[in-house]
Residue frames as a rotation matrix with the C-alpha (Angstrom) as fourth column:
UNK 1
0.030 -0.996 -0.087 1.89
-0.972 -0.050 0.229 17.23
-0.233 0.078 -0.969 -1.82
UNK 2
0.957 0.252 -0.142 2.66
-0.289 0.863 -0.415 14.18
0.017 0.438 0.899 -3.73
UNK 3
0.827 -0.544 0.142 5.50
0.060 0.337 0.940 11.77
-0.559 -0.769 0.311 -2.84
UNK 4
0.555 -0.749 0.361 7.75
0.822 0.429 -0.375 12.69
0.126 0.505 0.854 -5.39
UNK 5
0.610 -0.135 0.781 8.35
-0.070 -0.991 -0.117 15.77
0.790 0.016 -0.613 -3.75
UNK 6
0.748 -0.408 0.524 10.48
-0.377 0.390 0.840 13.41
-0.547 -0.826 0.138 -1.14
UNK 7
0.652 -0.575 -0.495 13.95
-0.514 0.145 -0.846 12.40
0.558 0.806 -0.200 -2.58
UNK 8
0.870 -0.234 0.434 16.02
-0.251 0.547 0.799 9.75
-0.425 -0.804 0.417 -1.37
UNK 9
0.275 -0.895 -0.350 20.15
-0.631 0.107 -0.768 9.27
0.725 0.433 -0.536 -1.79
UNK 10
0.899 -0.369 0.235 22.26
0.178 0.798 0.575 6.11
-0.400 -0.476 0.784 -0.39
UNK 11
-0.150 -0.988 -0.035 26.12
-0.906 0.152 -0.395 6.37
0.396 -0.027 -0.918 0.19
UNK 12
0.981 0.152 0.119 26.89
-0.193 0.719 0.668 2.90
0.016 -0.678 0.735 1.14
UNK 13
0.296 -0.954 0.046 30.42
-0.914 -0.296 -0.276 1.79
0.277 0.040 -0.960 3.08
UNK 14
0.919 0.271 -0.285 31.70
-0.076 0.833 0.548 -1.47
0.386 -0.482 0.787 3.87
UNK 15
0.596 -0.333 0.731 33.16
-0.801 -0.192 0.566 -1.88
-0.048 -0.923 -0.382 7.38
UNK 16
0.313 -0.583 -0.750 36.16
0.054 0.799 -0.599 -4.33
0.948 0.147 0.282 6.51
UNK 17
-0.726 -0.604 0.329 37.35
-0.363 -0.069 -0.929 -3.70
0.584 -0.794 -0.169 10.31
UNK 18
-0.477 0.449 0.756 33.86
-0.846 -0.001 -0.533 -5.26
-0.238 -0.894 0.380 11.60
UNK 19
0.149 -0.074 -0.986 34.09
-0.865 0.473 -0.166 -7.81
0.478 0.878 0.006 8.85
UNK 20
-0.391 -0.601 0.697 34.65
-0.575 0.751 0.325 -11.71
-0.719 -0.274 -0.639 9.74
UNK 21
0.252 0.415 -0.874 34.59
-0.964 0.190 -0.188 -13.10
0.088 0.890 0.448 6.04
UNK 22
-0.820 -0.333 -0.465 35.92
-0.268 0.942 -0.201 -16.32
0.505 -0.040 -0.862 7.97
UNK 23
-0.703 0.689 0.174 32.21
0.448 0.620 -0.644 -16.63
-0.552 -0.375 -0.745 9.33
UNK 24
-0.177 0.769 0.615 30.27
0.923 -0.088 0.375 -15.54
0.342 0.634 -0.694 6.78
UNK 25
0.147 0.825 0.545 29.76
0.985 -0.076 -0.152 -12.05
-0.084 0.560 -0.824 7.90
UNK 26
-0.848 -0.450 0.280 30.24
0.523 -0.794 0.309 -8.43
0.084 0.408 0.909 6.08
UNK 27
-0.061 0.042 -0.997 29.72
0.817 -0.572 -0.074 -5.69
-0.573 -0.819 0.001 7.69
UNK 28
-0.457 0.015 0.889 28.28
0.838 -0.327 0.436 -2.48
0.298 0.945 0.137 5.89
UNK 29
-0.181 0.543 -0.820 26.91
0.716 -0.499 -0.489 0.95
-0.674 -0.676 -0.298 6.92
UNK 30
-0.371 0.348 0.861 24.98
0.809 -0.333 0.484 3.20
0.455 0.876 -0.158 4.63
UNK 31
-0.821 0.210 -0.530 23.99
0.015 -0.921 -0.389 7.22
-0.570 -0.328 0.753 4.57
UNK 32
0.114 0.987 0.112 20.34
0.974 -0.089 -0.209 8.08
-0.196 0.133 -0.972 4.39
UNK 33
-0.981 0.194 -0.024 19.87
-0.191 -0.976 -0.101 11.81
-0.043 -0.095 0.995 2.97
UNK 34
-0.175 0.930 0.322 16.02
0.978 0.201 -0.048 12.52
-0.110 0.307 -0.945 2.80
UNK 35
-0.937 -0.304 0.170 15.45
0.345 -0.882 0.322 15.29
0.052 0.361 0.931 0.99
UNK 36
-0.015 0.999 0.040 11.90
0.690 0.039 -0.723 17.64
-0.724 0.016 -0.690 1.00
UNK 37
-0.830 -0.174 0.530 11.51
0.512 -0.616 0.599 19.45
0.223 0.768 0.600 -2.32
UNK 38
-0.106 0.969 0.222 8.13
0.894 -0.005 0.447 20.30
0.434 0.246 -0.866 -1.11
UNK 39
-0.369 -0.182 0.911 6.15
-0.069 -0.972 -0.222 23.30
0.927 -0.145 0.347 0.46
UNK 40
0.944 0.298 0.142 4.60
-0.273 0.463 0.843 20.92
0.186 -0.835 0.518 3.83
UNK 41
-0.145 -0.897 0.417 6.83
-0.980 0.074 -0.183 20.22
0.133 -0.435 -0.890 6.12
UNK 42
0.201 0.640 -0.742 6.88
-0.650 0.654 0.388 16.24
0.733 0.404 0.547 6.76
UNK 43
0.146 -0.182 0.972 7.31
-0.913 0.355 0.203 13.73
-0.382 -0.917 -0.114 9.41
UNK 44
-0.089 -0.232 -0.968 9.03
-0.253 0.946 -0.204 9.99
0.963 0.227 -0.143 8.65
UNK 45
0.249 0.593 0.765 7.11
-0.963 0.071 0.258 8.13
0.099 -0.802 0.589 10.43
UNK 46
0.248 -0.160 0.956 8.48
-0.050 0.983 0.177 3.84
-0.968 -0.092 0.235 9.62
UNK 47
-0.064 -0.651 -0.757 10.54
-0.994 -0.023 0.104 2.54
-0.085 0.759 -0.645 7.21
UNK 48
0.866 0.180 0.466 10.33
-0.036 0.953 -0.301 -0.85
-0.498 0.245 0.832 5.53
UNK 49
0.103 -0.968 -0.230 13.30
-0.887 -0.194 0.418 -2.42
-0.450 0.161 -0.879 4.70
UNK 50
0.892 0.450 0.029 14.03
-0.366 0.761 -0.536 -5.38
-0.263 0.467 0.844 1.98
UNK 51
0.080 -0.983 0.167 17.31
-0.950 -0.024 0.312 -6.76
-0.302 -0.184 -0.935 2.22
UNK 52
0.935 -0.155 -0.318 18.62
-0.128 0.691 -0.712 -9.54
0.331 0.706 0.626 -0.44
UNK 53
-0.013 -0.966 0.257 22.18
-0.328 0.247 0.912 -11.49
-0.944 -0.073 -0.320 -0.17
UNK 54
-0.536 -0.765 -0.357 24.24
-0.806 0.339 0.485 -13.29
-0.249 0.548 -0.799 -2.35
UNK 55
-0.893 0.110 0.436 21.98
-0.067 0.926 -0.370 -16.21
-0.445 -0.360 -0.820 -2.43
UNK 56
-0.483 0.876 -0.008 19.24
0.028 0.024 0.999 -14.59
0.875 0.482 -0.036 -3.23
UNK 57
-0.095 0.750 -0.654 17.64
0.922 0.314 0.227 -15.13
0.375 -0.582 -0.722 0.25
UNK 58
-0.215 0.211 0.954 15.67
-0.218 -0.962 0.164 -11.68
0.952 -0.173 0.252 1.64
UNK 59
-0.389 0.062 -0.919 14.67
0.910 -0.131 -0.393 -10.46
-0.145 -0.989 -0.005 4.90
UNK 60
0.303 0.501 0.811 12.04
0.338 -0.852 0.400 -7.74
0.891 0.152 -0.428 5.51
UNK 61
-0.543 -0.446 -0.712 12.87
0.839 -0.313 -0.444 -4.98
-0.025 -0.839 0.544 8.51
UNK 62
-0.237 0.611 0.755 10.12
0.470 -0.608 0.640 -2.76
0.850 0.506 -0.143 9.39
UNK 63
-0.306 -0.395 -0.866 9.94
0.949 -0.201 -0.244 -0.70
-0.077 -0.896 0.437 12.33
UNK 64
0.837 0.545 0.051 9.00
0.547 -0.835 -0.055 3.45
0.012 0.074 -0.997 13.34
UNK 65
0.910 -0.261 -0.323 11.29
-0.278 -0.961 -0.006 5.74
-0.309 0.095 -0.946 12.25
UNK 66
0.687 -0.709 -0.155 14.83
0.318 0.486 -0.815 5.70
0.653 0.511 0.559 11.84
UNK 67
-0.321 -0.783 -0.533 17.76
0.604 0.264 -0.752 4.76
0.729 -0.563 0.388 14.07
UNK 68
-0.572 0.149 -0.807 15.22
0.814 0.228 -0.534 6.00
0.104 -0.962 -0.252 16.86
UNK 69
-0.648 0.604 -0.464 13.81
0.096 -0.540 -0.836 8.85
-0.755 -0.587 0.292 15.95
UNK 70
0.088 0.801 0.592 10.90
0.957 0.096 -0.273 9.76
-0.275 0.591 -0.758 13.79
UNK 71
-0.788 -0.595 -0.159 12.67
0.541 -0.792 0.282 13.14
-0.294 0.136 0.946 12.07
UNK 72
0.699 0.671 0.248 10.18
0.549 -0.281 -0.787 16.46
-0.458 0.686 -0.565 10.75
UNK 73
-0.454 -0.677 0.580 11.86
0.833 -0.091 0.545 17.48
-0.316 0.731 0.605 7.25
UNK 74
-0.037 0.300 -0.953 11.31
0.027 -0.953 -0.301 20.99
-0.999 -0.037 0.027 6.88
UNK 75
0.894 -0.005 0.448 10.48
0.447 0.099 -0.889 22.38
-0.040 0.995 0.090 2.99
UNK 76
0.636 -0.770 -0.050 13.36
-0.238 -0.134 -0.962 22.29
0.734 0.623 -0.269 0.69
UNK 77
0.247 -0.467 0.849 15.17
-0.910 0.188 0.368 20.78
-0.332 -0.864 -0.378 4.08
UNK 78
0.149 -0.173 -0.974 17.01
-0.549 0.804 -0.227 17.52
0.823 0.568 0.025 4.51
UNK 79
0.636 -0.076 0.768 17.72
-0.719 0.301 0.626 14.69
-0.279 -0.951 0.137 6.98
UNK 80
0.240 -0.968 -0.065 20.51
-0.716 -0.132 -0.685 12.98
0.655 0.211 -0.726 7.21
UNK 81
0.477 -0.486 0.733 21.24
-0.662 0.349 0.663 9.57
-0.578 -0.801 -0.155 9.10
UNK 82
-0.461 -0.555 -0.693 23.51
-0.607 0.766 -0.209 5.98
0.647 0.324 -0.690 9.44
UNK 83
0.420 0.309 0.853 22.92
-0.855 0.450 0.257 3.15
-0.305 -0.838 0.454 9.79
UNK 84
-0.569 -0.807 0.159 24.16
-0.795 0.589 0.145 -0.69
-0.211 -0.044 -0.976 9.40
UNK 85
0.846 0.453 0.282 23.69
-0.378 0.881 -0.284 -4.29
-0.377 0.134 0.916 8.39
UNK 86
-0.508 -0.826 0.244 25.63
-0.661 0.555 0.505 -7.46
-0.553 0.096 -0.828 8.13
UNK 87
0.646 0.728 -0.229 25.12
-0.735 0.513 -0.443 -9.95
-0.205 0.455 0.867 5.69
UNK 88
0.571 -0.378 0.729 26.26
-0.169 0.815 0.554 -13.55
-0.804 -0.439 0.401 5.43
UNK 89
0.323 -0.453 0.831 27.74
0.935 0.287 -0.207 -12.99
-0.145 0.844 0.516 1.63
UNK 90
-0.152 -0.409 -0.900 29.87
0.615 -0.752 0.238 -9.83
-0.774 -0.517 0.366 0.63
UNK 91
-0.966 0.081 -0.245 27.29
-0.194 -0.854 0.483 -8.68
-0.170 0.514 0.841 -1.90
UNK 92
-0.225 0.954 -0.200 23.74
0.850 0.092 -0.519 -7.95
-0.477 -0.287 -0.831 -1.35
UNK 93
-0.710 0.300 0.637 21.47
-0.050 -0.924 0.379 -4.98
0.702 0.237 0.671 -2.48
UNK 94
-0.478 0.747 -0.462 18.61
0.373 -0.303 -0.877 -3.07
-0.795 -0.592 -0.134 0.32
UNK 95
-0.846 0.388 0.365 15.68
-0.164 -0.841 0.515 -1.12
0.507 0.376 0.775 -1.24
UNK 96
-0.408 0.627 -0.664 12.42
0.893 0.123 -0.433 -0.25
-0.189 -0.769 -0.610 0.83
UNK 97
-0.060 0.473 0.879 10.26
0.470 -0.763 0.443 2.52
0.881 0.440 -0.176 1.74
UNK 98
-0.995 0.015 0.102 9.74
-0.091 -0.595 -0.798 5.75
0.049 -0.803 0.594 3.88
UNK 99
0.002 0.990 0.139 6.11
0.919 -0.057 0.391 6.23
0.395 0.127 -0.910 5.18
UNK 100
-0.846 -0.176 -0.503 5.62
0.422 -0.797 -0.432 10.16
-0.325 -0.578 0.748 6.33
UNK 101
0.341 0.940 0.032 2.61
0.924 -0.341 0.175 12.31
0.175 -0.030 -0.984 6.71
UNK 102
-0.601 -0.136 0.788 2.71
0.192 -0.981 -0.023 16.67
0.776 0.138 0.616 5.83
UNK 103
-0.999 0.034 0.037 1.46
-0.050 -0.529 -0.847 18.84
-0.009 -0.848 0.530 8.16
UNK 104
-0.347 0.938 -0.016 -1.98
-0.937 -0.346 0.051 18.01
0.042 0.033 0.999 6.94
UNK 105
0.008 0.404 0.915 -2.15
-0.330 0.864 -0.379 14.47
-0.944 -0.299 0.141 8.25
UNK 106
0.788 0.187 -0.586 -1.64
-0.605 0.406 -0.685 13.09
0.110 0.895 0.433 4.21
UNK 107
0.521 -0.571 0.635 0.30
0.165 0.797 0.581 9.67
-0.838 -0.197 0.509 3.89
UNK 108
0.405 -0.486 -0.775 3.11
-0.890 -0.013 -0.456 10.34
0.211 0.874 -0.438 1.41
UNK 109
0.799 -0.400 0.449 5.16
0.263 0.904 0.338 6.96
-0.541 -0.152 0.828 0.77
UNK 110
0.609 -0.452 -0.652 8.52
-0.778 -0.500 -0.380 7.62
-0.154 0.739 -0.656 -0.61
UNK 111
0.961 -0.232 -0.149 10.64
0.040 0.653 -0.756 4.83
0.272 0.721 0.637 -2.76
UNK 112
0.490 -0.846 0.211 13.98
-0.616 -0.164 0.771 3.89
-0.617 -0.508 -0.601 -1.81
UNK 113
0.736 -0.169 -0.656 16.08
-0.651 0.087 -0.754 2.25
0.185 0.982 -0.046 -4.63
UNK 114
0.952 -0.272 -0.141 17.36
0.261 0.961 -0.093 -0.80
0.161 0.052 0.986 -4.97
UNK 115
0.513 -0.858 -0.031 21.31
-0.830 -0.487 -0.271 -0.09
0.218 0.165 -0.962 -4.12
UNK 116
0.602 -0.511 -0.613 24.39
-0.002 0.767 -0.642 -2.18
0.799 0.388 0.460 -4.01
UNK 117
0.717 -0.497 0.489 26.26
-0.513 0.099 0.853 -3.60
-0.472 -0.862 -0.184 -0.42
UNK 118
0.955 -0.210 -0.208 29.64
-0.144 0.284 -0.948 -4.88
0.258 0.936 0.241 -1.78
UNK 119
0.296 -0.954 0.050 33.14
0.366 0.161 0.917 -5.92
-0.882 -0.253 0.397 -0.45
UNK 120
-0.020 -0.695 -0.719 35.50
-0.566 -0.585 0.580 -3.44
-0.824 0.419 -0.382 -2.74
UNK 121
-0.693 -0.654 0.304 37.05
-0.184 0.568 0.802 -6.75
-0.697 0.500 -0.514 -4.04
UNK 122
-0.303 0.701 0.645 33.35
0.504 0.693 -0.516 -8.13
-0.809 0.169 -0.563 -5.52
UNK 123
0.514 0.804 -0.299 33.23
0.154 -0.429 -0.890 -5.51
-0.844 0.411 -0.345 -8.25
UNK 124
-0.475 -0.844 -0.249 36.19
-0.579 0.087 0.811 -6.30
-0.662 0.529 -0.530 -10.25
């Protein structure tokens, strides 16, 4: 199984009620689907995480699993979390990576696309 049989989608929302754009920071929570197209079930095992602002200035976030657990993604199955991040400007972009391993102990790495964190107003 070869990692393009892993498929990643980003909804992303921004939390104007946990907002304080009078101190610099905006408040955002995004939906993780992970899809398996494959025929191995898989396990996400750590996630690397590359988070740009307005500025230009990044921050890496790397860690096991996601929002605590470490999910197995049945074939043609999905997972499904949220999660959050504030930044100090009210447009940034995330992109990063899954690491997970099939039922046969192979490392698959799957690609997470650049996406877009945005206050509403910032795309006019």
């Amino acid at each position: 199984m070869d990692s393009t049989a892993i498929s990643v989608t980003v909804e992303v929302e921004h939390l104007a009620h946990q907002s304080e754009p009078e101190t610099d920071n905006y408040a955002f929570a995004y939906r993780i689907t992970v899809t398996n197209h494959g025929d191995r079930t898989v396990q996400l095992l750590s996630r690397h995480w590359l988070i740009t602002d307005g500025n230009q200035r990044q921050r890496e976030v790397s860690g096991l699993g996601v929002v605590g657990e470490q999910p197995f993604i049945a074939p043609q199955a999905s997972y499904q979390y949220t999660s959050g991040v504030v930044l100090d400007t009210p447009i940034g972009t995330m992109q990063g990576s899954y690491q997970l391993v099939d039922e046969d102990n192979h490392s698959l790495q799957a690609e997470i696309t650049p996406f877009l964190l945005a206050v509403p107003s910032q795309l006019n």
